[in-house]
C-alpha positions as CSV (number, residue, x, y, z in Angstrom):
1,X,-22.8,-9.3,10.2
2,X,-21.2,-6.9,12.7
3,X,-19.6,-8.3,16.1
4,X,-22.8,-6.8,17.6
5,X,-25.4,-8.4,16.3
6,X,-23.4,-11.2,16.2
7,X,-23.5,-11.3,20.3
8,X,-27.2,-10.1,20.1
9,X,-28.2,-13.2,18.1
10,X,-26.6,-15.5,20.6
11,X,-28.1,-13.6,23.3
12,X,-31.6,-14.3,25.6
13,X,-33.2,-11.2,24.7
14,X,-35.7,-12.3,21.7
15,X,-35.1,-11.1,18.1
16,X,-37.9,-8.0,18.4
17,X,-36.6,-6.9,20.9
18,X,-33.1,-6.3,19.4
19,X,-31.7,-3.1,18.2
20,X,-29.6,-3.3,15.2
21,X,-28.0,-0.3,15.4
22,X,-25.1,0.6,17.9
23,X,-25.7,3.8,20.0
24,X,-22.7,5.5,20.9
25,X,-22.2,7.0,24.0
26,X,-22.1,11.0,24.5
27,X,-19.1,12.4,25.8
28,X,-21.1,13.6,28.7
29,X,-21.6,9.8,30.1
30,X,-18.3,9.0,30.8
31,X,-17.6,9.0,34.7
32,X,-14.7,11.2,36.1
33,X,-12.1,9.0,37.9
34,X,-12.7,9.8,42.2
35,X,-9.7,8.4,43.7
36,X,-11.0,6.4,47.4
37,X,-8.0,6.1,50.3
38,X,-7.5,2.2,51.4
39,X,-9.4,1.0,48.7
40,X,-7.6,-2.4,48.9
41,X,-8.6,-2.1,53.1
42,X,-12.4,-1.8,51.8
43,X,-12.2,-4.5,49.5
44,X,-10.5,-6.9,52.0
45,X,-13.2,-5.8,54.5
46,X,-16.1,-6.7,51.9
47,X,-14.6,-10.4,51.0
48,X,-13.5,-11.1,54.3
49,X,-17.4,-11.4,55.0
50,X,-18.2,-13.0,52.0
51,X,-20.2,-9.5,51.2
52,X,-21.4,-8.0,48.0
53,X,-22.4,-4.5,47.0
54,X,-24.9,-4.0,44.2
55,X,-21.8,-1.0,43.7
56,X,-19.7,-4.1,41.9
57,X,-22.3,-6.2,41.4
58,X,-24.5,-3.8,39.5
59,X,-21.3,-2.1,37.8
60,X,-22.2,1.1,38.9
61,X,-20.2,3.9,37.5
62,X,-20.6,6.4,41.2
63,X,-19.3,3.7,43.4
64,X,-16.2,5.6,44.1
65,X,-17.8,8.8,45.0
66,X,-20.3,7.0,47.3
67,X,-17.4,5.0,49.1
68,X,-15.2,8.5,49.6
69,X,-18.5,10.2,50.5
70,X,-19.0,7.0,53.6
71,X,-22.3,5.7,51.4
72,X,-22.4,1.6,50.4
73,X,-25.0,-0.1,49.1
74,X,-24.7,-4.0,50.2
75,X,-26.6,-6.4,48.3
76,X,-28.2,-9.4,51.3
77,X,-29.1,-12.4,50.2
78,X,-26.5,-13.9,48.1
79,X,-25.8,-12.0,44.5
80,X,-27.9,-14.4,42.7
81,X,-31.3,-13.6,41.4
82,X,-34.3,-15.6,41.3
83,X,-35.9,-13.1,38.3
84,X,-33.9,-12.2,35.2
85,X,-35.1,-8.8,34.2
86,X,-33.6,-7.2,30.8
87,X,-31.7,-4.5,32.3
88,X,-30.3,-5.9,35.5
89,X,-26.1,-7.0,35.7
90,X,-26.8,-9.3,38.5
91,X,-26.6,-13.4,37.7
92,X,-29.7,-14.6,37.8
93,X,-30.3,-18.8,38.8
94,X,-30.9,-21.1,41.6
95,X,-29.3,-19.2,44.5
96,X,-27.6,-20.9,47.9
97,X,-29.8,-20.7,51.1
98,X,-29.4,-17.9,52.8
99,X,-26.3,-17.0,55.3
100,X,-27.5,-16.8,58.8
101,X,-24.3,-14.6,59.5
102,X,-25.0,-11.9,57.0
103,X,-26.6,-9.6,59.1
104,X,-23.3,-9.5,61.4
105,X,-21.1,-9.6,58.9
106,X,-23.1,-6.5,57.7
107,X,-22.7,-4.6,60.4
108,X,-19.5,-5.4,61.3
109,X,-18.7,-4.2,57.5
110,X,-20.5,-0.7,58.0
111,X,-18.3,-0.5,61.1
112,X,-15.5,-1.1,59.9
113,X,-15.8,1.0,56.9
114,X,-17.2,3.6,59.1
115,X,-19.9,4.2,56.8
116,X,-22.3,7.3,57.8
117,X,-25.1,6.3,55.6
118,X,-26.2,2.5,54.4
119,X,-28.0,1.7,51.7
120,X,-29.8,-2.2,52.0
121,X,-30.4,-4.2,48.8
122,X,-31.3,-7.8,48.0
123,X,-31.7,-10.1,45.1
124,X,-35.0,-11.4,44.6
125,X,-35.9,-14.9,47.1
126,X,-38.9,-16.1,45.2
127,X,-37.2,-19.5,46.3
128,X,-37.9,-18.6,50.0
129,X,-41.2,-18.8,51.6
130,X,-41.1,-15.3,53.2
131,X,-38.7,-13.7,50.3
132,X,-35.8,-13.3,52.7
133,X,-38.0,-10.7,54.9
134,X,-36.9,-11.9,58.4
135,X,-33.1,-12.0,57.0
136,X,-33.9,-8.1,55.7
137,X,-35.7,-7.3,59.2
138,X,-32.1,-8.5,61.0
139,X,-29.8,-7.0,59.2
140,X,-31.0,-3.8,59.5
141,X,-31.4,-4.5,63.4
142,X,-27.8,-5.6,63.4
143,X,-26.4,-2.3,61.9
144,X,-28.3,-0.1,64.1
145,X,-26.9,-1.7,66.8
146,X,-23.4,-2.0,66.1
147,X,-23.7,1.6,64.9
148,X,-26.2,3.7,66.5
149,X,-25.4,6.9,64.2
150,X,-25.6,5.6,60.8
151,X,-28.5,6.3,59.1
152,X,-30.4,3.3,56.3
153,X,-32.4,3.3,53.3
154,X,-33.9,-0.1,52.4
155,X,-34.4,-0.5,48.9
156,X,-36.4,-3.6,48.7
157,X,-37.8,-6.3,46.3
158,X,-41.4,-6.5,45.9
159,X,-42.3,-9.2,47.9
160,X,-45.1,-10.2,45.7
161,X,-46.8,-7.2,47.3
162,X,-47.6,-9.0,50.2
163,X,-48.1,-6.7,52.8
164,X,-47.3,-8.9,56.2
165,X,-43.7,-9.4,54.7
166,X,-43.2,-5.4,53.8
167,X,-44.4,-4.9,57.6
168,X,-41.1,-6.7,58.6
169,X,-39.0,-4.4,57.1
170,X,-41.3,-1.2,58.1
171,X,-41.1,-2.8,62.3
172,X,-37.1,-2.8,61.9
173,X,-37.4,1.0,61.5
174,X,-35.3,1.9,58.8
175,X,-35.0,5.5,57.8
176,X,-36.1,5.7,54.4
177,X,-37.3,2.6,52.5
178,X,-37.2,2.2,48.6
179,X,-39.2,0.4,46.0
180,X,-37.6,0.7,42.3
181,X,-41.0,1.1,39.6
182,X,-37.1,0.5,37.1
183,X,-39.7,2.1,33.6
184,X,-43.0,3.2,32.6
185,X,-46.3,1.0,33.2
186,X,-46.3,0.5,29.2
187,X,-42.9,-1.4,29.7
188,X,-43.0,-2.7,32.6
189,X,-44.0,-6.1,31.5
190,X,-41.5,-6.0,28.7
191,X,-38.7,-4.8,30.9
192,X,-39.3,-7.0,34.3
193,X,-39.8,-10.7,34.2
194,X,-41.9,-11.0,37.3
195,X,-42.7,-7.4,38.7
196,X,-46.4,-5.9,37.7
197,X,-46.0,-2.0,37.9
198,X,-49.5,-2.1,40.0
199,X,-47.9,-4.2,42.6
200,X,-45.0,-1.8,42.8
201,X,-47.0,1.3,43.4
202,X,-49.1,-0.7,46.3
203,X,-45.6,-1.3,47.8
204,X,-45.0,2.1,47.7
205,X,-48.9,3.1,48.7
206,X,-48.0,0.3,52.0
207,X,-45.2,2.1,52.9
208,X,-46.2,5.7,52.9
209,X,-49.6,4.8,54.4
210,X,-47.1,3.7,57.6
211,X,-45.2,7.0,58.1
212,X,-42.1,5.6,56.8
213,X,-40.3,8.0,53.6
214,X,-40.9,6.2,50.4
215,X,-38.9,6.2,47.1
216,X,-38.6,5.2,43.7
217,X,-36.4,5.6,40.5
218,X,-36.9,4.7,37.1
219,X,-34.5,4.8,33.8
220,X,-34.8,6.3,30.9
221,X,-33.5,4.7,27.1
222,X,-35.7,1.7,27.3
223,X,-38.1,2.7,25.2
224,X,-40.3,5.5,27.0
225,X,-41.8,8.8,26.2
226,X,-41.3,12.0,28.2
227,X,-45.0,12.0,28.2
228,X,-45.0,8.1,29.9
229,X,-42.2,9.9,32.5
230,X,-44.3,12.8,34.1
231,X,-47.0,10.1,34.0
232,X,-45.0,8.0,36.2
233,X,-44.2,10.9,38.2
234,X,-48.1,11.4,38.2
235,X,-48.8,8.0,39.6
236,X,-46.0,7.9,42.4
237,X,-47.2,11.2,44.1
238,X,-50.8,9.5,43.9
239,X,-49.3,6.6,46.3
240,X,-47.2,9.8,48.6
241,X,-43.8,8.8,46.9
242,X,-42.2,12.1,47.2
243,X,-38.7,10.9,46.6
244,X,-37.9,9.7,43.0
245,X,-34.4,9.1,41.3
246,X,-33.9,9.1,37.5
247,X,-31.3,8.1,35.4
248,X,-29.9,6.8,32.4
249,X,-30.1,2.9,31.2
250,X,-26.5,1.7,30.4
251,X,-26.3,-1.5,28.6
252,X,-24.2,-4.1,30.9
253,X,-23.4,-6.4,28.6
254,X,-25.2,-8.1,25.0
255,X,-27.2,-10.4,27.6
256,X,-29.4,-7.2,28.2
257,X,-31.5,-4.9,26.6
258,X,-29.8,-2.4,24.2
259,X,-30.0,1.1,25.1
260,X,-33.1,3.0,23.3
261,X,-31.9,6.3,23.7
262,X,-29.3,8.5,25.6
263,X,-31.3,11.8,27.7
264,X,-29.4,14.7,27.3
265,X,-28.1,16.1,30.5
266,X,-30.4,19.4,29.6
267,X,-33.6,17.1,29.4
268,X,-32.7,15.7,33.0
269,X,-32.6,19.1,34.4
270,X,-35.8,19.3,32.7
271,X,-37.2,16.2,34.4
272,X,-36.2,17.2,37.3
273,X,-37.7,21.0,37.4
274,X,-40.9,19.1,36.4
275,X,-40.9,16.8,38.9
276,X,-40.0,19.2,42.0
277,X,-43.4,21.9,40.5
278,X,-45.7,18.2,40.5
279,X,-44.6,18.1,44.1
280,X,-41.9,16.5,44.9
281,X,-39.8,16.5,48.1
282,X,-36.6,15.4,45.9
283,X,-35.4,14.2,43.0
284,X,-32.6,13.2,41.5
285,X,-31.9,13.7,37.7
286,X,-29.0,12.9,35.9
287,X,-27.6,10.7,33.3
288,X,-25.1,8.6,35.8
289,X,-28.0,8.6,39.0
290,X,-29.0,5.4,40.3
291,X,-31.0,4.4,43.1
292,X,-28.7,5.3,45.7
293,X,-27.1,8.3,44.1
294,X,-26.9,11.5,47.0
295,X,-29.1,8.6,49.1
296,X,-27.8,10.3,52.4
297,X,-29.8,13.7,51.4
298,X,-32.8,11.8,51.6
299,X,-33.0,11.5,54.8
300,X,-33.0,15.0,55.9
């Protein structure tokens, strides 16, 4: 038995839905090193507000760039997850109430860190009787005040699709809020523990139908055709999502889902030319995107 399958046995994922084969990874996924001034100082910044960043919490490989370009994503609500979705880095569990200073410390944080665009993202509250929406609503409150000029994108849980609790988030006026569809409606129940891919698109449908930009991303290597992609594309224009990121799955560790498949850099760009002719206002295609990826050009 090889050391891999010998983690994927003792692993949550369920036997079919193991791959027995290692994939290696191209040459063209590994991340070129973008050295950040006072790192250290924007560390000491983060845990002197007990903050987290889905940039270290979700291990993701642009953090540097996004940090030297004055875009952070900050994760509210703790960094444990009520869900346990087969792709996701984040602990998942019974988290700690909520912290009624977050929002502050937030702000202060983007102040600090002088940070010209801020991207919001949570954990999912299933715990909590209104999924952490007031706690969402005042944090983004709390930044605008302490800093007027910086810009926000919300990317948001789905709330159970309840519409009253989305509302809180729309009132607090951010600039651009997101709703991740993560894969393809054929996966999507394979893929996401809780999340139906109809509820996501009537997230999305909610907060177009207000006047507020919406956006969405998906991955690619968990399974999916090209055919099920432009038919996602298909479906997010049909709910006036004209923003869409796509990138490449990366296994975080043998507690998720292997990767399917790695997209050539050539079939993003491909994707991507696609995508912009369907209509499309932007999108972002490339093997290391994720959700905040070039979030600041959104905006615009």
């Amino acid at each position: 038995m090889t050391i891999l399958n010998h983690f994927l046995l003792k692993s949550n994922i369920p036997l079919e839905e193991r791959k027995t084969k290692y994939l290696r990874k191209p040459s063209w996924l590994r991340t070129q090193l973008t050295e950040v001034q006072n790192y250290s100082k924007i560390k000491n910044i983060l845990n002197s507000g007990s903050l987290h960043t889905i940039c270290e919490s979700g291990k993701c490989p642009n953090k540097a760039e996004c940090w030297k370009n004055g875009t952070a994503t900050y994760m509210i609500l703790g960094d444990i997850c009520t869900r346990n979705c087969k792709f996701c880095a984040v602990k998942s569990g019974s988290p700690k109430p909520p912290d009624n200073n977050e929002p502050q410390n937030i702000a202060n944080a983007v102040a600090k860190m002088k940070i010209k665009h801020c991207v919001l993202t949570s954990v999912d509250r299933d715990d909590l009787k209104d999924g952490g929406a007031s706690l969402w609503a005042e944090t983004i409150i709390a930044i605008k005040t302490k800093s007027p000029k910086t810009t926000i994108e919300t990317l948001i849980p789905d709330f159970k699709g309840e519409p009253g609790l989305i509302q809180k988030v729309i009132d607090a006026k951010p600039n651009i809020i997101s709703h991740n569809l993560e894969t393809v409606r054929r996966l999507t129940p394979k893929i996401r523990t809780v999340a139906k891919y109809e509820t996501s698109l009537n997230v999305l449908s909610f907060i177009a139908s207000k006047g507020i930009r919406a956006k969405s991303g998906i991955m690619t290597g968990l399974g999916e055709t090209d055919d099920e992609i432009y038919e996602t594309m298909d479906d997010l224009l049909n709910v006036n999502c004209k923003i869409m990121t796509i990138g490449q799955y990366l296994q975080p560790s043998t507690e998720q889902l292997p990767v399917d498949r790695y997209v050539s850099p050539e079939k993003f760009e491909e994707y991507k030319n696609i995508g912009l002719k369907k209509g499309f206002k932007f999108i972002e295609s490339q093997p290391l995107v994720r959700s905040s990826y070039h979030a600041e050009k959104h905006i615009k």
